[in-house]
N, C-alpha and C positions, 0 to 999 in steps of 0.2 A: 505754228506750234504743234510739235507732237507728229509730226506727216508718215502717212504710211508711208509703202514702199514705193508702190505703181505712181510714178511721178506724174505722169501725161494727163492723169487729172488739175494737180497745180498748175503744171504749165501752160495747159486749159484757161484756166482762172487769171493766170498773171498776165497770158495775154491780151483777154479781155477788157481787163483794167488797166492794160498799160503801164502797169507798175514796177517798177526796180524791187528786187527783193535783195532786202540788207541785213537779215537776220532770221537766221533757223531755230528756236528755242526747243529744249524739252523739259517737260515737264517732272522728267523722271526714266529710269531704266525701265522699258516695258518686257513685260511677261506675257503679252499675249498676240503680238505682232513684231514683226522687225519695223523699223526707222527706216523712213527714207530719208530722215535729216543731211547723216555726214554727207549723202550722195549730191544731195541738194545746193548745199553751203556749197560743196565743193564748186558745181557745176556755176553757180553764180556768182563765185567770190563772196560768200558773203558770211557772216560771224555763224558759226554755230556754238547756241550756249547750252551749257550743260549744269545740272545739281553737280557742285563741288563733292570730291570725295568720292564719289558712285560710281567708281571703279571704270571709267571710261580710258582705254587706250587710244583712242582714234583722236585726233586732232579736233580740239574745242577749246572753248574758253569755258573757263570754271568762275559759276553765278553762284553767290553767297546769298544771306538774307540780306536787302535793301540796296543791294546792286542794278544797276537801273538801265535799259538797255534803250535807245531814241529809234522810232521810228517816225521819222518825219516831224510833226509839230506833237505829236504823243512821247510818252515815256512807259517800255515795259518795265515796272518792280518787283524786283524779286519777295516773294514772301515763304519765308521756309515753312513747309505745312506736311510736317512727317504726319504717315498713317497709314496711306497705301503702301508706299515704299519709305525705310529710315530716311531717304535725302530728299524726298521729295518737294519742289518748288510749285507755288504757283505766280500768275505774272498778272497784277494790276496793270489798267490802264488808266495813267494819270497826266495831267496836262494843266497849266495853272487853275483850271477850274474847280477842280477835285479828281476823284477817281469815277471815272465811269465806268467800268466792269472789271472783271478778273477771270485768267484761262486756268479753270479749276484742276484740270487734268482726273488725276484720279480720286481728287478728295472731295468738296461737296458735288453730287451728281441731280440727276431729275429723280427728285424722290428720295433719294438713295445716297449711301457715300461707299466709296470704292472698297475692293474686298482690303483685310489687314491680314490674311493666314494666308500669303503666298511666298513670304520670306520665309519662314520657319515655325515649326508648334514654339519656338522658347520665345521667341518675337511677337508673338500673336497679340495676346492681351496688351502687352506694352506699345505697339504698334495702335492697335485699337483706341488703348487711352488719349496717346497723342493724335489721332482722326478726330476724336472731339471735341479736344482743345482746338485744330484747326480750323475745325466749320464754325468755332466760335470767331476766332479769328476773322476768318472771311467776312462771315457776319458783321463783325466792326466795319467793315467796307461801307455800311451805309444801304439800308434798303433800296433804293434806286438803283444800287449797281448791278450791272449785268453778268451771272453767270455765263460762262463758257466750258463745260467739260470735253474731256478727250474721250471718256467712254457713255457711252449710253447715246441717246437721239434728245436733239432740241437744245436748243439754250432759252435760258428764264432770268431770273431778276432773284435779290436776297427775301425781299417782299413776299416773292411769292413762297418761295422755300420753305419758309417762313412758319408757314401754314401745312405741309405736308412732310417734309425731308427730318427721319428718327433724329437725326442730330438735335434738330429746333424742337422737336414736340417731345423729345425724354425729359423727363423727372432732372437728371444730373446724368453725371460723368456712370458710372455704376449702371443704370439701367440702360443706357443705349449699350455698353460693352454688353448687358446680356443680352441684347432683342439682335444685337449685330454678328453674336458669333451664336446664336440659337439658330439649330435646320441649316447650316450652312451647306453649299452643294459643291459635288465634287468638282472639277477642274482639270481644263485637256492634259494631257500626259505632255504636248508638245511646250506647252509652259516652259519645262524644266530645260528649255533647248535655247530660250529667248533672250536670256539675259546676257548671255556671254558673246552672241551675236549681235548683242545692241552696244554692250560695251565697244568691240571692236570697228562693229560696223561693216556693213556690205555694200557692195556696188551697185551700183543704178540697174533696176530691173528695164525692160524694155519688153513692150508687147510684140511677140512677132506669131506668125502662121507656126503651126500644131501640125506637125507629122502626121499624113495618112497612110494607114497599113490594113494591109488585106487581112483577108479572116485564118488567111495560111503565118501572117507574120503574126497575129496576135496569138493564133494556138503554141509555135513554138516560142514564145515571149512567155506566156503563163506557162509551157509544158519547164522554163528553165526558171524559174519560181518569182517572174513577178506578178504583180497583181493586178486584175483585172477590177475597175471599179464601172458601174454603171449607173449612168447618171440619171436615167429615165425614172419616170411614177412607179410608186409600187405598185401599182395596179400594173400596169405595162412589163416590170420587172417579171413578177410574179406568172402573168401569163407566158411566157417562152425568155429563158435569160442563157446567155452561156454558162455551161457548168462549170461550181467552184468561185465564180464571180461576187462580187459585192455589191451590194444596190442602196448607195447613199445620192440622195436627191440630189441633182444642181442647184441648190436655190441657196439661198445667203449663210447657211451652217455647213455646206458643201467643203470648203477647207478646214472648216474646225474639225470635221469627223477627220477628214483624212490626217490631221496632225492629230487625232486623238485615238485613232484606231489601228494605222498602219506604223510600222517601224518610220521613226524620223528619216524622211529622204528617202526610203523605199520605191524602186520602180513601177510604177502605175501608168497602166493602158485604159484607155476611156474609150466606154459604149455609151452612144448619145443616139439622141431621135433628131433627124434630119433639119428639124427647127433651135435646138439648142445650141448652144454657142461654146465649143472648146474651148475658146480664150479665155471666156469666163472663170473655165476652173482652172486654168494657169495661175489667171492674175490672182484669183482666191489663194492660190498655194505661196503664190512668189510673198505674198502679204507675212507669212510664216518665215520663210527662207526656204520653203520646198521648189525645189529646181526639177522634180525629177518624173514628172509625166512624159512621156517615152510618145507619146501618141493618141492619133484615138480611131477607132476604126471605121474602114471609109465604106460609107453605106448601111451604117449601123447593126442592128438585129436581124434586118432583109436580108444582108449580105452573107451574112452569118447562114443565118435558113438557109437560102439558094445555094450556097457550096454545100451544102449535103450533111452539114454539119450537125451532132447533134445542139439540143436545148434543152434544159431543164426544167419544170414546173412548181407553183406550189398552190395549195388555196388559199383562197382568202373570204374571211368572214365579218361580221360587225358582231358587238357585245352580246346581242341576242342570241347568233349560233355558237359563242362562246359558254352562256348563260345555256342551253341546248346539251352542249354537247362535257360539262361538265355536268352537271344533273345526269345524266344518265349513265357516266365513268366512262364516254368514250375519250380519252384523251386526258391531258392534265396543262394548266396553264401557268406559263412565264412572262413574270413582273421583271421587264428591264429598265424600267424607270430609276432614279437617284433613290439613296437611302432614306433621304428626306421623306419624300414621296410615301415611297413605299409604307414607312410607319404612321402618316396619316392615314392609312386606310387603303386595303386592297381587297381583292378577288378572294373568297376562301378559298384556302386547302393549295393559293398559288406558290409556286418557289418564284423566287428573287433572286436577280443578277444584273448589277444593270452591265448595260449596252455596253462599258465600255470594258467590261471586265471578262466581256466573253472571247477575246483573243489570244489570253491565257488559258481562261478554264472552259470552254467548250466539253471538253471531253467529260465534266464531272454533271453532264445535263443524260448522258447516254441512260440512264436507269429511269430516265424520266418515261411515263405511259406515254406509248404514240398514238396520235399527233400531239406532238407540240402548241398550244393555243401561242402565240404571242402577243403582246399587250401593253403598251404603256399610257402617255394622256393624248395623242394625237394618232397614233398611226405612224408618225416617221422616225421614232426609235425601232420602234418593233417592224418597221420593214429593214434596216436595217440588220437588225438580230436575227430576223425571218432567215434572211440568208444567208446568213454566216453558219445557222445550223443548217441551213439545205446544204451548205457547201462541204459540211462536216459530215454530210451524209443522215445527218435525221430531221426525221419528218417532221416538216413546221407548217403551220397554219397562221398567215398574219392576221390578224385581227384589225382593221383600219377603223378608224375613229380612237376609242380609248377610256379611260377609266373615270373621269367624267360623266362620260352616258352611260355605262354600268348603273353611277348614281343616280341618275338622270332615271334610268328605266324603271329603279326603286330594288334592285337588285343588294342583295345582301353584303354588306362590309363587313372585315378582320379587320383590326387591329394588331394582331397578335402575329408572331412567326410563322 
């Protein structure tokens, strides 16, 4: 149900179990990953079913509510459960005993039920409303059954849900639609790429070996305007990076920045530390439909240095040289955290931008007093943003940890613009 792209994980699994696969379900059109469904079914012969109506060209069978698909001595049931998306399905498992769980997909989650403002602002609310009617639904399923969602970590039981998840603990219909679209956070820009690739469907990705290229192929690769991303710590980043370069971490938000920052499919060159794993940010992109990592360079940041090349630097500080160095006017600091965020409570006298907005508007930071503090709640937006202004040519100061310990230190909060 629901399979990414990178297949070599299920066929991992099926081999293991020695199992026949007879059917590919989904759960719904995703917006935040491509399917490895159609590629799957194909590869096995085997049914791939889809929400009826939800605009799929590719080859599938269309599951309605209460259509019922046998896997072995089980039955998956279709249950229509609009909220995340208008078609969206979830699938009981039921077998003459009763139902013993259901794959929630995007609607009831851990804690939580899936976002409803990814369709459209006129769909929101009415989307929302039907999410709650749904979790009710599922609900009826009988406390003993087992959730299974597609997004978030962990599967649980209705039981437990029960007790935690705004669906079960709101008042009514009315106040979970307010608590659900109150603070909502913004969303990768590559979203708006996914749908139409899931409808049609893409071809079976395959992991293979990442192009090595010298520090001479990667200067003329960036000098012809593609992007250089560097996957290393910001700490690492920040002491010697190539100029112009971007410093998003490898670690599991690694494809989402690059589908949220760079042009969809844009050419990207990778600087790694001799321990990190190119493949990784492959299979992170291919998870998207991003094909288009060109490389990555062989011998990292050393190689770089030893050809004679130049590097570029920046500092980095914690809240206290931030707390420091605004007190006394040297400098002025930047809040790239979510809008959410930001109106909880920030940094006086800071400006706001977040992180993902600065690849349009960089240019409207230039008035800002230099250095640049940067700052969000961890350190890995603002290293991030750190160097998109280094790359812009102004002077940035990353700030690592985040606005958090600001509080923490007892440092003073805004509320205000």
């Amino acid at each position: 149900v629901d399979p990414q792209r990178d297949l070599d994980r299920i066929e991992a699994v099926l081999q293991q179990l020695g199992g026949r696969l007879v059917a590919v379900l989904e759960t719904h059109v995703h917006n935040d990953y491509v399917s490895g469904g159609p590629a799957l079914a194909a590869r096995h012969g085997a049914a791939y079913g889809v929400p009826a109506d939800a605009g799929h060209t590719v080859a599938h069978t269309a599951l309605s509510d209460g259509d019922e698909v046998s896997v072995g001595a089980v039955r998956l049931r279709a249950l229509h459960t609009p909220g995340h998306t208008p078609h969206h399905i979830s699938y009981a498992i039921v077998d003459g005993d009763g139902t013993h769980g259901v794959f929630t997909g995007g609607s009831v989650l851990v804690g939580a039920c899936g976002r409803t403002d990814l369709i459209s602002p006129e769909q929101t609310e009415g989307l929302t409303r039907s999410q709650y009617r749904s979790a009710q639904r599922i609900a009826a399923l009988g406390e003993p059954a087992a959730i299974a969602p597609t997004h978030g970590a962990g599967s649980f039981c209705v039981a437990r849900e029960r007790t935690r998840n705004p669906a079960y603990l709101a008042a009514g219909e009315d106040e979970f639609v307010r608590g659900q679209l109150s603070g909502l956070l913004a969303y990768p820009a590559y979203y708006s790429q996914m749908a139409a690739l899931n409808r049609r469907g893409l071809e079976a990705w395959e992991a293979g070996p990442v192009a090595m290229l010298s520090p001479a192929d990667v200067e003329q690769r960036q000098s012809q305007g593609e992007v250089v991303v560097d996957g290393r710590s910001r700490g690492a980043f920040a002491a010697g990076h190539i100029p112009g370069s971007v410093n998003i971490e490898l670690d599991v938000q690694f494809g989402t920045y690059i589908g949220w920052l760079l042009p969809f499919g844009a050419p990207v060159v990778l600087v790694l530390d001799p321990g990190q794993d190119p493949g990784e940010a492959v299979r992170q992109c291919a998870r998207i439909g991003i094909e288009s990592i060109v490389g990555v360079l062989e011998g990292g940041i050393a190689a770089w240095t030893a050809s004679g090349r130049r590097t570029s630097t920046y500092a980095t500080t914690d809240v206290d040289g931030l707390h420091r160095a605004l007190e006394v006017g040297s400098g002025s600091g930047l809040d790239v955290r979510q809008d959410a965020e930001w109106t909880a409570g920030h940094v006086p006298g800071a400006r706001h931008l977040h992180v993902a907005d600065l690849p349009g508007r960089v240019e409207e930071l230039r008035d800002m007093a230099a250095p640049v503090y940067v700052y969000c709640r961890t350190g890995h937006r603002a290293a991030i943003a750190a160097s998109m202004l280094d790359a812009a040519g102004i002077s940035a100061v990353h700030v690592d940890g985040g606005f958090p310990d600001w509080v923490e230190h007892g440092y003073a909060v805004s509320d205000t613009a």
